[in-house]
Structures are given as C-alpha cells and as structure tokens.
FIDOPA-812496 format. One record per residue (C-alpha): residue in three letters; residue number from 1; x, y, z. Coordinates in pm, 1 decimal. Example, Ala and Ser with C-alpha at 12.3 -4.5 7.8 and 13.67 -1.06 7.14 Angstrom:
2
TORVO type seq        u        v        w
TORVO  ALA   1   1230.0   -450.0    780.0
TORVO  SER   2   1367.0   -106.0    714.0
END
This chain:
299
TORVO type seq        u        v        w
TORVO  UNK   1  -4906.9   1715.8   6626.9
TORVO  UNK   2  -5241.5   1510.5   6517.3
TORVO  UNK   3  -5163.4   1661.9   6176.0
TORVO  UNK   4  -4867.7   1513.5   6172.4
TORVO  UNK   5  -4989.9   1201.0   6280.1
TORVO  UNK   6  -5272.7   1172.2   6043.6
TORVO  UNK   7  -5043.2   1255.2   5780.7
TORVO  UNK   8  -4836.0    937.0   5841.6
TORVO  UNK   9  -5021.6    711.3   5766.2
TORVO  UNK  10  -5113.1    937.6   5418.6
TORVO  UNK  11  -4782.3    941.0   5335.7
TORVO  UNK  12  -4721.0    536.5   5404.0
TORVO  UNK  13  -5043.6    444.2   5148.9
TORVO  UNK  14  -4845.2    684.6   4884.7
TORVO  UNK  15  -4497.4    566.8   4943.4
TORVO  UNK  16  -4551.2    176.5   5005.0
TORVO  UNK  17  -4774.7    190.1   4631.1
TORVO  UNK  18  -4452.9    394.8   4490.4
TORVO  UNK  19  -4189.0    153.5   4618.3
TORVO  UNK  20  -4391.1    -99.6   4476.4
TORVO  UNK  21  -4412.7      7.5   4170.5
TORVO  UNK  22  -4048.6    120.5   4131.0
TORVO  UNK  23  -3925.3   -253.0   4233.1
TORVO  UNK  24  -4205.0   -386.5   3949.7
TORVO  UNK  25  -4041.5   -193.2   3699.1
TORVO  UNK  26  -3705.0   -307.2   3799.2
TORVO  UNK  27  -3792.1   -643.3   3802.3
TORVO  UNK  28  -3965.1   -593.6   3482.7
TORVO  UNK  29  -3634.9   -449.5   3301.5
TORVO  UNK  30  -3458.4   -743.0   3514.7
TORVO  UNK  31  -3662.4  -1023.5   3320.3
TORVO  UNK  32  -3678.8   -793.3   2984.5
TORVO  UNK  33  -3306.3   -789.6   2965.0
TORVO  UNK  34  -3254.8  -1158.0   3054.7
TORVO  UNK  35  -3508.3  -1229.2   2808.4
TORVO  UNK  36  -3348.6  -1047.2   2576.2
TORVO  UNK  37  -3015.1  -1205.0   2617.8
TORVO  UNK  38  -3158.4  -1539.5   2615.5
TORVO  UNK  39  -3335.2  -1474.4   2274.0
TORVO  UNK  40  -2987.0  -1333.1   2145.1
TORVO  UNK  41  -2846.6  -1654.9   2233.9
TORVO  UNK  42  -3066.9  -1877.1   2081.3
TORVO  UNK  43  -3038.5  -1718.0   1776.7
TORVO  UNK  44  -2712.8  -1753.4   1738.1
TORVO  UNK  45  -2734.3  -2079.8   1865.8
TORVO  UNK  46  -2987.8  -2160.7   1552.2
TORVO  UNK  47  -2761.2  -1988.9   1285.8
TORVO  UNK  48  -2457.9  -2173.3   1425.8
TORVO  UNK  49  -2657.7  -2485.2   1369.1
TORVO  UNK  50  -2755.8  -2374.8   1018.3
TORVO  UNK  51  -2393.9  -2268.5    948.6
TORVO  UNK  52  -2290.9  -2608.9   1036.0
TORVO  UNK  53  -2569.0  -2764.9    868.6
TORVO  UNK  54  -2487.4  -2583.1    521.5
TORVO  UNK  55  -2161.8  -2683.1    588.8
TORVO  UNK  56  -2270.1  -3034.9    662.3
TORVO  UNK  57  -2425.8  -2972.7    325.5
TORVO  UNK  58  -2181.8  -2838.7    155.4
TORVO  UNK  59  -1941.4  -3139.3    232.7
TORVO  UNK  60  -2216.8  -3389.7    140.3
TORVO  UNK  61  -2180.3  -3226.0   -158.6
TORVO  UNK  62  -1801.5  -3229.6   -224.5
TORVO  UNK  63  -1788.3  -3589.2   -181.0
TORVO  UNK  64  -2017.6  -3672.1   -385.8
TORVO  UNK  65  -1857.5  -3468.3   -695.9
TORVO  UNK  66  -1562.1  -3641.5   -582.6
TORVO  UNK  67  -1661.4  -3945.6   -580.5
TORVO  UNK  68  -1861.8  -3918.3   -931.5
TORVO  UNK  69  -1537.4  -3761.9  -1058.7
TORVO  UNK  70  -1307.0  -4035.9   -927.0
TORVO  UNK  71  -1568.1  -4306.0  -1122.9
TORVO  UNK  72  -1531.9  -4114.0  -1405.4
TORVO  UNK  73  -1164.0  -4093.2  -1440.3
TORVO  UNK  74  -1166.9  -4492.1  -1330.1
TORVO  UNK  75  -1395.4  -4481.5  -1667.9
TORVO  UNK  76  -1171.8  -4311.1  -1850.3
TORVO  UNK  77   -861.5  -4495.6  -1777.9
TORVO  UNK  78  -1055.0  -4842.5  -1857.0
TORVO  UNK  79  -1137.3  -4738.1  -2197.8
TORVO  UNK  80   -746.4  -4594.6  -2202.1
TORVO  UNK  81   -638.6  -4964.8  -2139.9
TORVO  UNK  82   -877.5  -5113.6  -2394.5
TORVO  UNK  83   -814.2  -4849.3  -2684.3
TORVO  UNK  84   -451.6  -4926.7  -2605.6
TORVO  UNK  85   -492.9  -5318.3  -2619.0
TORVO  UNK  86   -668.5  -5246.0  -2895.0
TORVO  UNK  87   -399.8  -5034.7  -3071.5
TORVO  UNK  88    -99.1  -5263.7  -3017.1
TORVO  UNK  89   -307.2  -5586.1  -3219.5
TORVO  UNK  90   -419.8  -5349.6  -3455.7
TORVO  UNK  91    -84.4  -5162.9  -3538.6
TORVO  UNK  92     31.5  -5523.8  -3707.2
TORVO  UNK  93   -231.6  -5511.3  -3954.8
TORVO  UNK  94   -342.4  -5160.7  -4010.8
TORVO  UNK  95    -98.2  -4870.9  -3894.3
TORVO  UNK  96   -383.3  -4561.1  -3939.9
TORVO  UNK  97   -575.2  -4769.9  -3709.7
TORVO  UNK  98   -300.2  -4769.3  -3449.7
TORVO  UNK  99   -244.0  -4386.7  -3537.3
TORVO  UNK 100   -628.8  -4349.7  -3503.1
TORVO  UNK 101   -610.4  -4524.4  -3124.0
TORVO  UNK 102   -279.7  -4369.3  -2995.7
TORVO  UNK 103   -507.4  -4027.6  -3082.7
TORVO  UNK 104   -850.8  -4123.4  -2881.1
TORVO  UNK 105   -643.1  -4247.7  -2571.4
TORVO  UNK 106   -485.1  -3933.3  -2586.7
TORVO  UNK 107   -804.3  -3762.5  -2575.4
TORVO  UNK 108   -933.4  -3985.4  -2294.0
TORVO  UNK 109   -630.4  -3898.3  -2092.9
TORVO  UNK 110   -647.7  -3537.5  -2090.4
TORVO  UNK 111  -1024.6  -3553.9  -2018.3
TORVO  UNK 112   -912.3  -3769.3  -1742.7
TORVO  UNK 113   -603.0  -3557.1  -1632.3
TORVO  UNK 114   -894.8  -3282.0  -1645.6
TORVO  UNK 115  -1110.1  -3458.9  -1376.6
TORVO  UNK 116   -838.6  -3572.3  -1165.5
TORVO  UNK 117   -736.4  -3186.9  -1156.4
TORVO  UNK 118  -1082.3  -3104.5  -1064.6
TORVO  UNK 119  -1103.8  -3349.0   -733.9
TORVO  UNK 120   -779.9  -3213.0   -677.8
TORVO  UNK 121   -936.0  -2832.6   -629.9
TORVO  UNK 122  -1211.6  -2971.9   -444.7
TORVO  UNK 123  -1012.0  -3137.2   -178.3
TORVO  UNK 124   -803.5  -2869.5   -135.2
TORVO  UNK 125  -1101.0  -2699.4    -76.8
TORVO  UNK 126  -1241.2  -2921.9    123.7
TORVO  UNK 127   -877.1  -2872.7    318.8
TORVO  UNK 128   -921.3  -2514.1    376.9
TORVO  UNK 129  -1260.2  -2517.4    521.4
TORVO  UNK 130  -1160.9  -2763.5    809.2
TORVO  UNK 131   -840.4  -2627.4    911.3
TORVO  UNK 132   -707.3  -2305.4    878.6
TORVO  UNK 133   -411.0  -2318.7    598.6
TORVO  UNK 134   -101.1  -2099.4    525.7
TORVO  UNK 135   -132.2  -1793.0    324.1
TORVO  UNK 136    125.2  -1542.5    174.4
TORVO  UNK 137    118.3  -1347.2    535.0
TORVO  UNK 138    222.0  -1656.3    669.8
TORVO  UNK 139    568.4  -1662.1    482.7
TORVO  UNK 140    691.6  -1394.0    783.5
TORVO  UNK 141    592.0  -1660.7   1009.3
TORVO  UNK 142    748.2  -1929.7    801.8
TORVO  UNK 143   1118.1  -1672.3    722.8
TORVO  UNK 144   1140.4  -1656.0   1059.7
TORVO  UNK 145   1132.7  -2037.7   1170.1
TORVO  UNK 146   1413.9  -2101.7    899.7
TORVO  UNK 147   1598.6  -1836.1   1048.5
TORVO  UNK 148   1607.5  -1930.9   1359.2
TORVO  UNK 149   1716.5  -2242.6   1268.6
TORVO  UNK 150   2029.1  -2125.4   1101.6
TORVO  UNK 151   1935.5  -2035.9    760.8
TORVO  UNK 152   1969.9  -1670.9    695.7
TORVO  UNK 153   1687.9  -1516.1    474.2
TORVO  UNK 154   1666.1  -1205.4    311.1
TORVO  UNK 155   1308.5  -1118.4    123.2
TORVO  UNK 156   1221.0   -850.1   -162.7
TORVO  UNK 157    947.2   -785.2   -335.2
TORVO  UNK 158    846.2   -574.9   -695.5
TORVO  UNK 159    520.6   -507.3   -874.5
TORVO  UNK 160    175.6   -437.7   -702.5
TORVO  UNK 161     66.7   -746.0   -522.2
TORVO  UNK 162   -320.4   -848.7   -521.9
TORVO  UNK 163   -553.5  -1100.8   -397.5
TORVO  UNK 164   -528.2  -1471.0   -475.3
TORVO  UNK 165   -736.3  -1785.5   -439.4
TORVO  UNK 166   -642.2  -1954.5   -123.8
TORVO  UNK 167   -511.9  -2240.9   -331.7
TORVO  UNK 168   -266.4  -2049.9   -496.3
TORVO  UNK 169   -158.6  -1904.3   -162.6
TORVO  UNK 170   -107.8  -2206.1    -21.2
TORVO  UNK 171     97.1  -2394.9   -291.0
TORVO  UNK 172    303.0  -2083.9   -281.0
TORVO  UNK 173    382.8  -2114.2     59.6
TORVO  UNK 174    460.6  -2497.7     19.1
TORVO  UNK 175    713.8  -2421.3   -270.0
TORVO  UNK 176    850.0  -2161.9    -71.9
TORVO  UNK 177    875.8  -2388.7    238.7
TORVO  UNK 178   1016.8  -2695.3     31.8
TORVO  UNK 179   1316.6  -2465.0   -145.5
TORVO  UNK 180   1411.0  -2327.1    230.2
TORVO  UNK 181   1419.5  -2656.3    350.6
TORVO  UNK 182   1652.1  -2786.1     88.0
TORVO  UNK 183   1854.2  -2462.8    130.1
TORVO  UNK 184   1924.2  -2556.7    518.7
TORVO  UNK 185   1914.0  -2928.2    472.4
TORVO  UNK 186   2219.2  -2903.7    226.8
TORVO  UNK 187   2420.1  -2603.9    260.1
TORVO  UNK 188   2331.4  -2637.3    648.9
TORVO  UNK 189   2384.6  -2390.2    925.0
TORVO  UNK 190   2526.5  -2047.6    773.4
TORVO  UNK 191   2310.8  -2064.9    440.4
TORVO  UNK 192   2192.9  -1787.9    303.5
TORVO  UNK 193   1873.1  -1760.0    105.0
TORVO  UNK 194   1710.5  -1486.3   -108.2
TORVO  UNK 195   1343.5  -1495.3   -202.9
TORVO  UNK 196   1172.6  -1246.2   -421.0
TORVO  UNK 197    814.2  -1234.8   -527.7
TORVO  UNK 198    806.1  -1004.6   -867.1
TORVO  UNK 199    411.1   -913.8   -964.1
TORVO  UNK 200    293.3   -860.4  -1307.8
TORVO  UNK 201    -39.6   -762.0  -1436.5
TORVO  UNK 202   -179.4  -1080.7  -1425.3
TORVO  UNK 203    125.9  -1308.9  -1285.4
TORVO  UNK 204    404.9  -1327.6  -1061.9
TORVO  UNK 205    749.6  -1493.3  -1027.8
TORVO  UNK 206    855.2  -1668.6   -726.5
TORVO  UNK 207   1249.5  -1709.2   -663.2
TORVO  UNK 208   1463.6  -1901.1   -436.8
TORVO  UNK 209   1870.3  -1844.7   -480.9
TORVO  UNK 210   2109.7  -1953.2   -204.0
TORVO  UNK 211   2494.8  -2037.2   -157.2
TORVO  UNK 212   2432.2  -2358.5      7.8
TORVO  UNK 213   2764.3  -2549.8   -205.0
TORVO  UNK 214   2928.8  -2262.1    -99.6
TORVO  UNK 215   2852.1  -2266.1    241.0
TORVO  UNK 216   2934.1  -2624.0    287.6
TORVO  UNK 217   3265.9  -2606.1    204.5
TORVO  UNK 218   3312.8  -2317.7    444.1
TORVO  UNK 219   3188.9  -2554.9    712.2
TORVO  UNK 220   3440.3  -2823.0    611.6
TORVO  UNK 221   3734.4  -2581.3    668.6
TORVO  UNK 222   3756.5  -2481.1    294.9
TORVO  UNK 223   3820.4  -2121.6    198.4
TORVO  UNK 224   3601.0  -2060.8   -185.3
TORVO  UNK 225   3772.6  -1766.9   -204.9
TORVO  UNK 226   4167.0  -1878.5   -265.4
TORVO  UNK 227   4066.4  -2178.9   -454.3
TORVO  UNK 228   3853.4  -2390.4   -165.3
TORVO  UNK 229   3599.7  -2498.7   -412.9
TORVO  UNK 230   3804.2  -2619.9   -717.8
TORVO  UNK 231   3563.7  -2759.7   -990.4
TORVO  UNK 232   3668.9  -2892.2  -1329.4
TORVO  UNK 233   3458.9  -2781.4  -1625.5
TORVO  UNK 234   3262.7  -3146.6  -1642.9
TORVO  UNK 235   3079.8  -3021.4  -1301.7
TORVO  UNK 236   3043.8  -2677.1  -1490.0
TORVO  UNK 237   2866.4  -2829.2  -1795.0
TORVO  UNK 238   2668.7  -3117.0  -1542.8
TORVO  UNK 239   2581.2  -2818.7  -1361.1
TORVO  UNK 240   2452.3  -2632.7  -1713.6
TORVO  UNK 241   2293.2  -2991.0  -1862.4
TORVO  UNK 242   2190.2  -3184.9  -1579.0
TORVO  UNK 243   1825.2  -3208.9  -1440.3
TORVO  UNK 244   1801.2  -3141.5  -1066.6
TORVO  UNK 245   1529.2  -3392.8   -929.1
TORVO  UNK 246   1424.9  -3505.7   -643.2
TORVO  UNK 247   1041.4  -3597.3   -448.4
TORVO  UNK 248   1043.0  -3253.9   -307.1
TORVO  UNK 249   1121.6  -3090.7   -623.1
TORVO  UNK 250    837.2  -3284.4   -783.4
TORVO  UNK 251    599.3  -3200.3   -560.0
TORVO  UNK 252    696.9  -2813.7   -608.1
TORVO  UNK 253    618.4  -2888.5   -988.2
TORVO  UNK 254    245.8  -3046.7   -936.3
TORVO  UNK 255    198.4  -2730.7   -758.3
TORVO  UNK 256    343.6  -2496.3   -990.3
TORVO  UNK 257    181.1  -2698.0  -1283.1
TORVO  UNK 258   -182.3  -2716.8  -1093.1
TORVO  UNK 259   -177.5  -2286.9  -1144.2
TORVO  UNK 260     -8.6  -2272.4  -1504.6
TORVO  UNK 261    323.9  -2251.4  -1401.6
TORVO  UNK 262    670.9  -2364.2  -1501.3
TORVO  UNK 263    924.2  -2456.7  -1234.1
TORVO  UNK 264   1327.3  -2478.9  -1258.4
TORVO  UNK 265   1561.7  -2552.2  -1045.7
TORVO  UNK 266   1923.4  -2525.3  -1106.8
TORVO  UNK 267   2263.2  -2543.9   -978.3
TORVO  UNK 268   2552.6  -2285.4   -990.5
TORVO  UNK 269   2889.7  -2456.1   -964.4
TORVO  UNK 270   3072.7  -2357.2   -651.5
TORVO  UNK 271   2802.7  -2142.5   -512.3
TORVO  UNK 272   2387.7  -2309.3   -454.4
TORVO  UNK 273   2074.6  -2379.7   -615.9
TORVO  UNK 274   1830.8  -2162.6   -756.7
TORVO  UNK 275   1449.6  -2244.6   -758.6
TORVO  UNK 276   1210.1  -2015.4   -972.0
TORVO  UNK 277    815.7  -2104.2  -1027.1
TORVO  UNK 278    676.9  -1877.4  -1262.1
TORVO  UNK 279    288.4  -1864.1  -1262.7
TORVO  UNK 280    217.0  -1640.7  -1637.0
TORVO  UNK 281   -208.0  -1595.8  -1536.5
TORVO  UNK 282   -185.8  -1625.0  -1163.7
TORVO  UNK 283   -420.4  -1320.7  -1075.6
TORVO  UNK 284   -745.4  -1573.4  -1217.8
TORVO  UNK 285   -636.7  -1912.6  -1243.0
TORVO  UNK 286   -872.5  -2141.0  -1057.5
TORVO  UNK 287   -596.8  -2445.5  -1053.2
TORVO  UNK 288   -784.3  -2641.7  -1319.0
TORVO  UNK 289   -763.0  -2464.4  -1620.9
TORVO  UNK 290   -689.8  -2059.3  -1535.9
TORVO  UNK 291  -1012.7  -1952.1  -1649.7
TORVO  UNK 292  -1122.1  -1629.0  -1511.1
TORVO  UNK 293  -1459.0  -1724.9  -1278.5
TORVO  UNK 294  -1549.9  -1356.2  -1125.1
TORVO  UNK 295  -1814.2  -1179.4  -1216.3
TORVO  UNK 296  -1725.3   -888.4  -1490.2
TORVO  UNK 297  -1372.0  -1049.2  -1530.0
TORVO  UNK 298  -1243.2   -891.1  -1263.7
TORVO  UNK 299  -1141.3   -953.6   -913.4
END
C-alpha cells in the first residue's frame, strides 16, 4: 500500500506534463489551421482585388480606344463634309476634280465605317464582360420561351459545329430571337417555325421558315386548303420582287453584316416568311474585318 501511494503522486508529475502537452499541440494545430485559413482568405481576397483592378484597367482602357476612335471618325466625317463642299463648287468648273473628290470621300468613309466597326467590337466587348450574354446553348432556353408562348418550333442541325467568338454567338442568338418574334407576332398563336443551323468548314447558314400567312388565315376561320387563301398572281410576283423591311429586319442585317454575312428575308405567298443569314468565314471573323487573329491560324 505505501507503494502504491508513493506511486501516485509519480504517476500525477508524468500525466499532468502529458496532458499538457497533448492540449499544446491541439491548440497549436487549432491556431495553425485558423491561420492557415485566414492566409487562404486573404489571398484570395488580394487576387480578387487585382482581378478587379486589371479589370478596372482593362476598362480604362476600352474607353479610351473608344473615345480616340469616336474623335477620329468625327475627323473623318469633317473632312467628308468639306471634300464634299468642295466637290459640288468644283464639279461646275472642272468635272475630274469632282471625280477626284467623290473618290477621297469615299476613301474617308470606309476608313471611317472601319473605326466605327471597331468601337462597335469593343463595346460589345465591353458588354460581355459586365453581364453575362446569350450564347448558342442559350437558343434551348430561348426555343422553349417561344414555345410556350404559342409558337411551335422545330430545330435541326448539319455539319460539325465549332467554337465561336462570343460576338458572333450573340448576334446569332439576336437574329434568331428577332425572326421568332416576327414569326409569333404575325402568324400568332399556332405558328410554326423551323430553324436550322448548317456548318461548313469555315461558315455556317442560319435559317428561319414558318407558315405564319398561313396560320393566320386558319385563325380567321379560313380553310388554305379548299381555296381559304386565294391570291392573285400580283401578290405572287410582289411576293417574288418586293423587299421585306422593317427596324427589326435591319437590325438582323447590321448583325449579319458586322460578321461578313448576307441576310434575306422573303415571303411565300399563302404560306410565311423565310429569314436566312449566311455568314461565308464565320469560324475566324473578328466582326471588323474576318481576319483570322489566333495564333498558327487556327482555333
């Protein structure tokens, strides 16, 4: 028994130092982690602030090659109007001079279309970096809003599809979302659409048909198939000759046009429109002048 009471105290000195030093070393991992975490956070603290600081930057930076571009074109269309005063005293007098002038404002007004085109990429830019903007997976999105509000949509696609700037995306998906909306807004509830993207090498088509006409004379009680939709052959030939304008349909044009392509729209008597933008060099086109930017040529 006084062995085992001398040992108590023994075994107290070994244990208390123990305990001690296991709580130390938990403590110690404790304030290691936390400091850890803490450092973790303020790093990505500082490289959010240099993110947004090079983005800072890179706006600063935009604007100005906006703005010098702007001046520039404001420039450029000042010496337009003087070469063109210029021209119309001087045609009296001297035609080659007038021939001479017509031919520098020319000139000037390409080089000025040019730069116009140019703050035109920029902003768009500028555009995609502060909000997030519609891309070609966002047509499923976009199919299925215009069906549920009563335009019927049927989508097929040829070729091999690959990456495009995020410009060209997005004026896709605004020509696509301007041709549905005519489709519903004048064949109305019941319209059926067909869209088909066709991929080429270094292109691709884009294609809107419907049977809007068609459908709104099935809406007014009219049956197209015994003779509902009589036309005469003037509306045939209109349909064949006439230009089909309009703000929207502009609008799809500066788009198609900013990525070298053509738009048409047309009409087929008795049955809906048809709107096709065809973009010959979309694959590289930079929406200023198509010119392939990536490194090696390819992308």
């Amino acid at each position: 028994m006084a062995w085992t009471l001398d040992a108590v105290p023994t075994a107290l000195l070994i244990a208390v130092p123990a305990l001690l030093a296991v709580l130390f070393l938990v403590l110690w991992i404790r304030a290691t982690r936390r400091y850890r975490r803490l450092a973790s956070e303020q790093t990505a603290s500082a490289r959010a602030r240099i993110d947004l600081e090079l983005s800072v930057a890179e706006q600063g930076g935009r604007l100005r090659i906006i703005r010098e571009l702007h001046d520039l074109a404001l420039h450029r269309v000042t010496t337009m109007i003087a070469d063109a005063d210029g021209a119309k005293y001087a045609a009296g007098s001297d035609a080659m001079v007038a021939v001479r002038a017509a031919s520098t404002i020319a000139d000037t007004g390409r080089a000025a279309l040019a730069d116009m085109r140019r703050v035109s990429s920029l902003v768009r830019e500028t555009e995609a970096d502060v909000a997030p903007q519609p891309t070609l997976k966002s047509t499923r999105d976009l199919f299925k809003v215009m069906r549920d509000a009563g335009l019927g949509v049927t989508f097929d696609e040829s070729g091999e599809p690959y990456p495009l700037s995020a410009g060209a995306e997005l004026a896709i998906y605004r020509i696509l979302q301007e041709a549905l909306s005519n489709s519903l807004k004048y064949g109305g509830d019941g319209t059926e659409a067909r869209v088909s993207f066709t991929w080429t090498t270094q292109g691709m088509q884009v294609r809107v048909d419907d049977d809007g006409i068609r459908n709104a004379a099935v809406r007014k009680g009219l049956d197209p198939d015994h003779g509902g939709t009589v036309y005469t052959v003037e509306e045939d030939l209109r349909t064949l000759t006439q230009q089909v304008v309009g703000p929207g349909i502009e609008e799809m044009r500066e788009r198609t046009e900013l990525f070298g392509g053509i738009l048409s729209v047309s009409q087929t008597a008795g049955v809906g429109f048809s709107v096709s933008a065809v973009f010959p060099a979309l694959r590289h086109h930079n929406g200023v002048h198509g010119v392939d930017l990536s490194r090696g040529g390819t992308r």
